[in-house]
C-alpha positions as CSV (number, residue, x, y, z in Angstrom):
1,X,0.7,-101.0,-5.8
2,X,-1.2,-100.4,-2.5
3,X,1.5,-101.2,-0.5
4,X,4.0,-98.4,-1.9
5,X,0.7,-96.0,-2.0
6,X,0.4,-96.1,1.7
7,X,4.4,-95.7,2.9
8,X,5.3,-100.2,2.5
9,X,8.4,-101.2,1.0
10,X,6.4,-104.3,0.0
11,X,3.6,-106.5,-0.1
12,X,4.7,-108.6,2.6
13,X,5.5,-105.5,4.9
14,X,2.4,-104.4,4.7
15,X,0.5,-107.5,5.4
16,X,2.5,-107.9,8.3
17,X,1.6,-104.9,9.5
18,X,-2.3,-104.4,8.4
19,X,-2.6,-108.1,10.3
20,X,-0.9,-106.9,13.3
21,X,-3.8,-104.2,13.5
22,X,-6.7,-105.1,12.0
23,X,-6.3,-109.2,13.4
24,X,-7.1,-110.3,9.9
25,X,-5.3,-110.4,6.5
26,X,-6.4,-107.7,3.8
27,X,-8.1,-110.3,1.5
28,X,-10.1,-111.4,4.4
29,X,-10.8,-107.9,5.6
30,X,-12.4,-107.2,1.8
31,X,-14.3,-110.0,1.7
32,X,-16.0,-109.4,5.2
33,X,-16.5,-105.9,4.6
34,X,-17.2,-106.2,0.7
35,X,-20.8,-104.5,0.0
């Protein structure tokens, strides 16, 4: 799992968290920057 890869103790930890930053969720951030 990404999450646990990256230093998350969940999903939902690091959604939180890549939200706070990036101002969008990780699904959206793949779709906008999917080539």
């Amino acid at each position: 799992d990404l999450a646990n890869e990256v230093g998350f103790y969940d999903q939902s930890h690091f959604t939180k968290n890549f939200k706070k930053f990036e101002r969008i969720t990780p699904s959206r951030f793949r779709l906008k920057y999917k080539s």
